[in-house]
One Martini backbone bead per residue (centre of mass of N, CA, C, O) as a GRO file, in nm:
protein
  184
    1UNK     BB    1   8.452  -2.005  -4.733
    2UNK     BB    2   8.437  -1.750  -4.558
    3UNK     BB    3   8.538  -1.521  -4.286
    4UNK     BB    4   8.273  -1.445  -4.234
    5UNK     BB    5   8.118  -1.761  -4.192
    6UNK     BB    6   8.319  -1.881  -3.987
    7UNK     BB    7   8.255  -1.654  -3.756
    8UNK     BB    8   7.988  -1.699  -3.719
    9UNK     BB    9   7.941  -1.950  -3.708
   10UNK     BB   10   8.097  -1.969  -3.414
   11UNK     BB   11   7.893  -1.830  -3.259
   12UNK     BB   12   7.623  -2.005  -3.299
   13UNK     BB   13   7.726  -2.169  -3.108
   14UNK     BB   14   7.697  -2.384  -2.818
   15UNK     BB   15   7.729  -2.365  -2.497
   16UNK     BB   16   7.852  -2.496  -2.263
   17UNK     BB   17   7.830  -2.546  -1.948
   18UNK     BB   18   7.933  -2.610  -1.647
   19UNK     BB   19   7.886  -2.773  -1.363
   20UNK     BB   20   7.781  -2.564  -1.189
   21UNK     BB   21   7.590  -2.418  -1.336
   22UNK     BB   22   7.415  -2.692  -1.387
   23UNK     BB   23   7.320  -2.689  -1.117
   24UNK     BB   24   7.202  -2.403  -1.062
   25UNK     BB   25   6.959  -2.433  -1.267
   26UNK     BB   26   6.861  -2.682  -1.125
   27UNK     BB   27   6.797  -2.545  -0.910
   28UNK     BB   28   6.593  -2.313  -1.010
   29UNK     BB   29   6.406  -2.504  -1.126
   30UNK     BB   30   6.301  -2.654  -0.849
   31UNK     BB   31   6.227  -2.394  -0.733
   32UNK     BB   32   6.003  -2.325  -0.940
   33UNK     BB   33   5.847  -2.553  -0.913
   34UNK     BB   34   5.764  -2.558  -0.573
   35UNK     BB   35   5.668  -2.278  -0.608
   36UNK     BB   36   5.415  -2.340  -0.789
   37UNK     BB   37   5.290  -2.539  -0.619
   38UNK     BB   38   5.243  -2.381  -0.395
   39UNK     BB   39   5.039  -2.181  -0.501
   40UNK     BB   40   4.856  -2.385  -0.620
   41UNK     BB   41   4.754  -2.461  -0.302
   42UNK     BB   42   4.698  -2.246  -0.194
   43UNK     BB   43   4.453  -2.178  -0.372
   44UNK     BB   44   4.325  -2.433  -0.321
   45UNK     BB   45   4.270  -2.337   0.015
   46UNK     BB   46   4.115  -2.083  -0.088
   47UNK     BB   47   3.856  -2.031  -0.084
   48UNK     BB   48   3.598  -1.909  -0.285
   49UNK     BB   49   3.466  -1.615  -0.407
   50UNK     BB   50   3.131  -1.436  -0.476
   51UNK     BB   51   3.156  -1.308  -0.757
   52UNK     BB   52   2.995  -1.186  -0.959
   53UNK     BB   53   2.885  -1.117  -1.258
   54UNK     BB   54   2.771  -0.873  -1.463
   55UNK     BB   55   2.528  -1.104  -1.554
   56UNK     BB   56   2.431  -1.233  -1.317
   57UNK     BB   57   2.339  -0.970  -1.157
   58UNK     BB   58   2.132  -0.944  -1.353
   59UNK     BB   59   1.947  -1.179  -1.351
   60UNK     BB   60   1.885  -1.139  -1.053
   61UNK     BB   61   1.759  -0.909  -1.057
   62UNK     BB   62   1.524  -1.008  -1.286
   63UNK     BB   63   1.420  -1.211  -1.079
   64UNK     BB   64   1.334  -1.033  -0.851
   65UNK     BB   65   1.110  -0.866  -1.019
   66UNK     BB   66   0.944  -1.090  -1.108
   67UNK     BB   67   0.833  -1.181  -0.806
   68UNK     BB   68   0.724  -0.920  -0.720
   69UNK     BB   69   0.521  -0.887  -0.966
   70UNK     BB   70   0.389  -1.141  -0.919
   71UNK     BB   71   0.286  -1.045  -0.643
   72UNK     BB   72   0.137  -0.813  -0.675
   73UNK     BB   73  -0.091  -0.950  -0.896
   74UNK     BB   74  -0.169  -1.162  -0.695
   75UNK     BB   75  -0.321  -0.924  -0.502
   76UNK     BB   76  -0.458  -0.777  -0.735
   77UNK     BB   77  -0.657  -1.004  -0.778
   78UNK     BB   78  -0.753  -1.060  -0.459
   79UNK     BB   79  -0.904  -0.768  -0.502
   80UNK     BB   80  -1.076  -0.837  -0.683
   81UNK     BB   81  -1.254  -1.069  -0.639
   82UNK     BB   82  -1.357  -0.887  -0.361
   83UNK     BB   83  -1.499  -0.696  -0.511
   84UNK     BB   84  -1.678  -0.820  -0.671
   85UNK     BB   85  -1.819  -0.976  -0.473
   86UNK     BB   86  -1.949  -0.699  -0.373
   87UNK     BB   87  -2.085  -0.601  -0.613
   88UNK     BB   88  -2.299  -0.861  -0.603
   89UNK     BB   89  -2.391  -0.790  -0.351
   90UNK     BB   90  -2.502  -0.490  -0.434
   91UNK     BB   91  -2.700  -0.574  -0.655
   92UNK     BB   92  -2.859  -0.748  -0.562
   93UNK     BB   93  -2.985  -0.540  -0.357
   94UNK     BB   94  -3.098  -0.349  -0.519
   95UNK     BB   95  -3.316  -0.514  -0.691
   96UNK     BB   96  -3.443  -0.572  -0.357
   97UNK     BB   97  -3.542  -0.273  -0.367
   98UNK     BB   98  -3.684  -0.252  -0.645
   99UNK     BB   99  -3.864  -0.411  -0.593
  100UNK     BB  100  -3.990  -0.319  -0.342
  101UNK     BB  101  -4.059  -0.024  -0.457
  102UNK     BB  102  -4.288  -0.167  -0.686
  103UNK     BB  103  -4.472  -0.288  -0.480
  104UNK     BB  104  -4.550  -0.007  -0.343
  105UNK     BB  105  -4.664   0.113  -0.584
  106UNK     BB  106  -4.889  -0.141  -0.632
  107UNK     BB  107  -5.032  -0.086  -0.365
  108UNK     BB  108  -5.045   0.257  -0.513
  109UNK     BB  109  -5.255   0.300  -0.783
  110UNK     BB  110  -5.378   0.618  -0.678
  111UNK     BB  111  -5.106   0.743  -0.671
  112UNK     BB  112  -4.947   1.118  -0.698
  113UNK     BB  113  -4.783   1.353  -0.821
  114UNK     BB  114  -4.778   1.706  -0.728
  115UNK     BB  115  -4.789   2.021  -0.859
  116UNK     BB  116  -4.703   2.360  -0.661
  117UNK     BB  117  -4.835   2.605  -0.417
  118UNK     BB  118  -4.830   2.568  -0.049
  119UNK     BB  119  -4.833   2.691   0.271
  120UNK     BB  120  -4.714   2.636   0.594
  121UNK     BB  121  -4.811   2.644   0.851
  122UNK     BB  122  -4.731   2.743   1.199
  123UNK     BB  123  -4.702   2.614   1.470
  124UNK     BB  124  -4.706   2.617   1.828
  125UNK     BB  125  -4.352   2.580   1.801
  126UNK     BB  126  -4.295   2.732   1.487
  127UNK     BB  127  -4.306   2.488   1.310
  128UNK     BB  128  -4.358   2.390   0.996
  129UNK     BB  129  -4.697   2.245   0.865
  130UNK     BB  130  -4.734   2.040   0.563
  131UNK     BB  131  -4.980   1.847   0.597
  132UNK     BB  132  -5.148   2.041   0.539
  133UNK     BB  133  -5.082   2.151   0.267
  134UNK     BB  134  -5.083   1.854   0.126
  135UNK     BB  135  -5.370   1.801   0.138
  136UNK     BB  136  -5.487   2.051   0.013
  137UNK     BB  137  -5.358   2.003  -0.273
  138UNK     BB  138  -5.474   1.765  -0.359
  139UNK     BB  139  -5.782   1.850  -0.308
  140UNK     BB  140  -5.744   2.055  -0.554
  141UNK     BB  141  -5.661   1.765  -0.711
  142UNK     BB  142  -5.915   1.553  -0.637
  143UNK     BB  143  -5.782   1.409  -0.365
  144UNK     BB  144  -5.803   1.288  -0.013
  145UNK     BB  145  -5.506   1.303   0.037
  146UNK     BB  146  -5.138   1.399   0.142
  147UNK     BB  147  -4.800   1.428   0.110
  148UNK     BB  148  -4.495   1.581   0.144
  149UNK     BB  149  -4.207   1.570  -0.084
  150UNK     BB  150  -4.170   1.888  -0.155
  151UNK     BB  151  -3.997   2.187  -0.050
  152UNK     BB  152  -3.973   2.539   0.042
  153UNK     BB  153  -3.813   2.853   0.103
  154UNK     BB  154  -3.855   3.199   0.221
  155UNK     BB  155  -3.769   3.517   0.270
  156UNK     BB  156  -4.003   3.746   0.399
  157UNK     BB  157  -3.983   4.133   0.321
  158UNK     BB  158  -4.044   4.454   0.358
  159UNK     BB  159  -4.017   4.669   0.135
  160UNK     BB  160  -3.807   4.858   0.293
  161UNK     BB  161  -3.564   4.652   0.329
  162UNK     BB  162  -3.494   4.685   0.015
  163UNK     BB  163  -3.463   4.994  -0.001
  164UNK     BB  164  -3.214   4.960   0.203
  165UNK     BB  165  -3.030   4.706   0.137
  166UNK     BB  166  -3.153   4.470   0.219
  167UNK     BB  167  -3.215   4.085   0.253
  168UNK     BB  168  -3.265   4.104   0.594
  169UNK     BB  169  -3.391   4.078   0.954
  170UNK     BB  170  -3.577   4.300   1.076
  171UNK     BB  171  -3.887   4.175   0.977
  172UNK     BB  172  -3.850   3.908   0.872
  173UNK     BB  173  -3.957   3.575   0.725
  174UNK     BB  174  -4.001   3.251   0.732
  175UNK     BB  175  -4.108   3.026   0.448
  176UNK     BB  176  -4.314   2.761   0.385
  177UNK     BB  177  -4.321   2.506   0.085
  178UNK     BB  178  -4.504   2.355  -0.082
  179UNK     BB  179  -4.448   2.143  -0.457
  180UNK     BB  180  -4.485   1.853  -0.316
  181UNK     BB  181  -4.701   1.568  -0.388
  182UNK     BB  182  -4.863   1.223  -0.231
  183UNK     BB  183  -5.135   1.127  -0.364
  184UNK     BB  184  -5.489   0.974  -0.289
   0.00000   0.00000   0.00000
C-alpha cells in the first residue's frame, strides 16, 4: 500500500463520539421524538376542516344543477298536463257549439243569405233602421221576411262640398245600407 492510501484509509474510518457527545445527541433524538409525537397529537385534536378539492366541488355543482333541471322539467310537465286538460275541454265546447250551430241551421231549411245594396231609413230618434232594408231585399228575391247580417255605412255629401276640397263637414250625412240578409 501506498502513503497516499493509508492516509486516506485512516480518514475514512469513524470516529467514536465521546460520552457526553452521545448523551448529547440521545437527548436530542429523544426530543426530535417528544417533539414529533406532541404535533402528531395536536394534529389529531384539530378538527379537519371541510375544504372539498376541486372536482369534489365541481361533482357538487353538477349535482345541484341537476336538481334544479329536474325540478323545472317536473314543473313544465305539470302545467302541460293542466294546459292539455283545458285544451280537451275547450274541444269538447266547441264541437257541443258546432252541433249546435249545425241543429240551429237544419231547423232553418229555407233560409238563404242573400247580397245587395238596401238603404236603411233613419227612425224617429235618429238611429238607421235596417229591419225594414233587410226584409224589403229578402221580399226582392223572393222570401217573406228577413234579418241583416252585414251593413255598410257612407258619408255622402253634396258636390259642392268635394270641390272644396272637404271630404266631410256640414252639410255631409251619413247612410247606412244592408249588404247581407238572413232570408226566410
Amino acid at each position: 500500500m501506498s502513503t497516499h492510501a493509508a492516509s486516506t484509509g485512516n480518514a475514512l474510518t469513524a470516529r467514536r463520539p465521546s460520552g457526553a457527545a452521545a448523551r448529547a445527541m440521545a437527548g436530542l433524538l429523544v426530543a426530535g421524538l417528544v417533539l414529533t409525537s406532541a404535533l402528531a397529537v395536536a394534529q389529531e385534536a384539530q378538527p379537519q376542516k371541510d375544504d372539498p378539492g376541486l372536482l369534489e366541488s365541481v361533482g357538487r355543482w353538477f349535482d345541484e344543477q341537476g336538481q334544479k333541471i329536474g325540478s323545472t322539467f317536473k314543473d313544465a310537465g305539470k302545467t302541460v298536463e293542466g294546459f292539455g286538460h283545458e285544451a280537451g275541454v275547450a274541444a269538447k265546447t266547441t264541437v257541443e257549439g258546432a252541433k249546435d250551430a249545425a241543429g240551429a241551421v237544419a231547423r232553418i231549411p229555407v233560409a238563404r243569405v242573400v247580397t245587395g245594396h238596401e238603404k236603411c231609413q233613419n227612425a224617429p230618434n235618429g238611429a238607421p233602421d235596417c229591419v225594414a232594408a233587410a226584409t224589403a231585399m229578402c221580399k226582392a228575391k223572393g222570401f217573406d221576411s228577413g234579418k241583416s247580417a252585414d251593413m255598410t255605412t257612407a258619408d255622402v255629401c253634396p258636390a259642392q262640398v268635394y270641390l272644396s276640397g272637404r271630404n266631410g263637414g256640414p252639410g255631409c250625412r251619413t247612410e247606412t245600407f244592408v249588404s247581407r240578409a238572413l232570408c226566410q
